[in-house]
C-alpha positions in Angstrom: -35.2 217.0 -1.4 -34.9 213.5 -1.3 -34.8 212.5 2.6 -33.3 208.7 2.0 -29.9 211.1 1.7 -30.6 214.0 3.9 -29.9 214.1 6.9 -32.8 215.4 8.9 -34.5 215.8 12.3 -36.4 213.7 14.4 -38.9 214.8 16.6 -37.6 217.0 19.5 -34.1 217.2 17.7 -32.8 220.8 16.6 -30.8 222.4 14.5 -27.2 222.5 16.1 -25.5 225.2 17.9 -22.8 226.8 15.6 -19.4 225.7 15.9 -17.1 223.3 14.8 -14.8 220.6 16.1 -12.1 222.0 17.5 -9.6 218.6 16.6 -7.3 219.2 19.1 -4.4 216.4 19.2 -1.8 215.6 22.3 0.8 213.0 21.9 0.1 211.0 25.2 -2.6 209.9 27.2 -3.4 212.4 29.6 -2.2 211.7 33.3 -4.6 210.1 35.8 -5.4 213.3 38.2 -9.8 212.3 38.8 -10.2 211.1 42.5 -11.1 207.5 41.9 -12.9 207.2 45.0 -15.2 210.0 44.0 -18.7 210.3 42.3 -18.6 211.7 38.5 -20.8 212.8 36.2 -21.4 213.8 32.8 -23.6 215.8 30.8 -24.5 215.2 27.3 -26.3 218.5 25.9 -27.1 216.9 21.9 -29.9 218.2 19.5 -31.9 216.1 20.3 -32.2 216.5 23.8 -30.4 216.2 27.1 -28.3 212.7 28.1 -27.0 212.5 32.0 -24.1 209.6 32.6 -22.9 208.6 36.1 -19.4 207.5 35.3 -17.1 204.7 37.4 -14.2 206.2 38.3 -13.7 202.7 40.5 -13.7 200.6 37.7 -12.8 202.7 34.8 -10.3 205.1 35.9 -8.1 205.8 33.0 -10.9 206.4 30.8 -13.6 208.5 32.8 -9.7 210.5 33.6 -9.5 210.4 29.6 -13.2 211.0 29.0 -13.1 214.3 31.5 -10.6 215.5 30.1 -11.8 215.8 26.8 -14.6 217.0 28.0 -12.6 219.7 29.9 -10.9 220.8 26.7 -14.4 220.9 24.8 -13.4 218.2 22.5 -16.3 216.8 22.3 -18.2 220.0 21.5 -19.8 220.3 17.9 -19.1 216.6 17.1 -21.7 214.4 15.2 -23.0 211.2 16.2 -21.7 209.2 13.6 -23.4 205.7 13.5 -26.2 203.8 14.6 -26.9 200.0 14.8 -30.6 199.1 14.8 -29.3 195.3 13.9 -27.9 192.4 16.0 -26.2 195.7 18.7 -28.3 198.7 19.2 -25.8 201.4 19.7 -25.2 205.0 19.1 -21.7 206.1 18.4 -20.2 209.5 18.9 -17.0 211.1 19.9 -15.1 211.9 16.7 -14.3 215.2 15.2 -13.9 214.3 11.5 -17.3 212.3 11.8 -16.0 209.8 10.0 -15.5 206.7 12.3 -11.7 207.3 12.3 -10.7 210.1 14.5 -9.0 210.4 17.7 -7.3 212.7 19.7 -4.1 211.2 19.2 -3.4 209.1 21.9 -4.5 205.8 23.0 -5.0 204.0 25.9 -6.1 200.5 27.7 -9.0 198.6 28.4 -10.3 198.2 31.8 -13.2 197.1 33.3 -14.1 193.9 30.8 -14.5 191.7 33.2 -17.9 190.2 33.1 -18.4 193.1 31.0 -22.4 193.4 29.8 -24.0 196.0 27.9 -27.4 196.5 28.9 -29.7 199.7 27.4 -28.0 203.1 29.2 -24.6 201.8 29.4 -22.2 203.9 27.8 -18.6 202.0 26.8 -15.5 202.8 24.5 -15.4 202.0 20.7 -12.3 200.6 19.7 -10.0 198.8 16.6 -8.8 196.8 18.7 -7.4 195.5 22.5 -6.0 198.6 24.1 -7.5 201.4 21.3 -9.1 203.6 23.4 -9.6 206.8 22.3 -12.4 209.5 22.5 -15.2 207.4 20.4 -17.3 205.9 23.3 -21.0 204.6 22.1 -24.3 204.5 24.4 -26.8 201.8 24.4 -30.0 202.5 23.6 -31.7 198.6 24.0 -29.8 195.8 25.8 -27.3 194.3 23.6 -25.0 191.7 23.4 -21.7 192.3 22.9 -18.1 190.5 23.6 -16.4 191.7 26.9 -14.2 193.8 24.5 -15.5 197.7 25.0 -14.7 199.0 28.2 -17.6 200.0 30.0 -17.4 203.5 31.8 -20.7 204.4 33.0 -24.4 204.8 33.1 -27.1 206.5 31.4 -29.0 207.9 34.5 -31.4 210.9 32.2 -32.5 210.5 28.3 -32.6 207.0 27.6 -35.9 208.3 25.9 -34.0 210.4 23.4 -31.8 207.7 22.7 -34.7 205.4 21.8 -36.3 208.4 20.0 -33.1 209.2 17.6 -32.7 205.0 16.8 -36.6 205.1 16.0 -35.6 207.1 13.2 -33.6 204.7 11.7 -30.2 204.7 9.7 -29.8 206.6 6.6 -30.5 204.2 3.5 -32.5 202.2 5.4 -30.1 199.3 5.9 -28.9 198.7 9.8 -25.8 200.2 10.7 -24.4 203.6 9.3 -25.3 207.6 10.2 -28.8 207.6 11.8 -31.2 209.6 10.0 -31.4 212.0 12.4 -28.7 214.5 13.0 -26.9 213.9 16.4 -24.8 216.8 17.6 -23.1 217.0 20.9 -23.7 220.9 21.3 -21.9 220.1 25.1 -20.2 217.7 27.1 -19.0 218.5 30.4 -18.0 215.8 33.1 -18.3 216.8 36.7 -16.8 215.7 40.3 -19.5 215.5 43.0 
């Protein structure tokens, strides 16, 4: 089979856990109930290996609040990775159920945190269409790129910057710079933790 089209694995990745999306929609940001003076964490359990986040509840609240909750209600679980830049910003995006670069859960929220905003390799921020967007699509950096102080910036890789660089060295399918990677990206988990 003609690989330029399949989607396939890169080295380390596996096959994903079975599931699916479960899509769930609400009709309102969910209230602010994290301890914003607390430590969080997230886990990232993907086929191609294991990504640890330390997330600022200081500086971010409504979205690690939004981000853990999602997590919470195992939103996240079964989605694909949907795009990767290896052009101009060196991202991978993930986050949506439909896997199409248009889903949500149905609510949206504000930015924070964009002041002085920078997006070095590890930091994990929000996609967005727009000012004030926010909804479950975050991306992670996987090389220091520059971006506009426009994508709110939640937190920190702190484990698996290595299988980030490992599923961009695969490139994007069709070879151009920015679509699905050629590796398929699964989020088998996500779970966000107080410490």
């Amino acid at each position: 089979m003609d690989q330029t089209v399949r989607e396939i694995a890169a080295p380390g990745c596996q096959d994903p856990k079975p599931g699916q999306p479960n899509g769930k929609q609400w009709q309102a940001e969910p209230a602010v109930t994290i301890d914003t003076a607390a430590s969080y964490t997230a886990t990232l359990e993907t086929t191609c290996g294991t990504i640890a986040l330390d997330l600022n509840a200081a500086g971010a609240p409504h979205t690690v609040n939004s981000f853990a909750f999602l997590a919470g209600q195992n939103y996240y679980d079964h989605t694909k990775c949907h795009r990767m830049t290896t052009k101009g910003i060196f991202v991978l995006q993930c986050g949506d159920p439909t896997a199409t670069g248009m889903g949500g859960p149905g609510y949206k929220y504000a930015d924070e945190n964009l002041a002085g905003a920078t997006y070095p390799a590890g930091t994990i921020a929000m996609a967005n269409a727009g000012p004030n967007t926010n909804g479950s699509q975050f991306f992670l950096v996987y090389k220091d790129t520059q971006l506009p102080p426009s994508y709110t910036p939640f937190g920190k890789v702190t484990r698996g910057l290595d299988v980030l660089q490992n599923i961009a060295a695969s490139g994007v399918q069709g070879g151009g710079g920015d679509g699905a990677p050629v590796a398929e990206v699964v989020l088998d988990s996500v779970t966000a933790t107080k410490n």
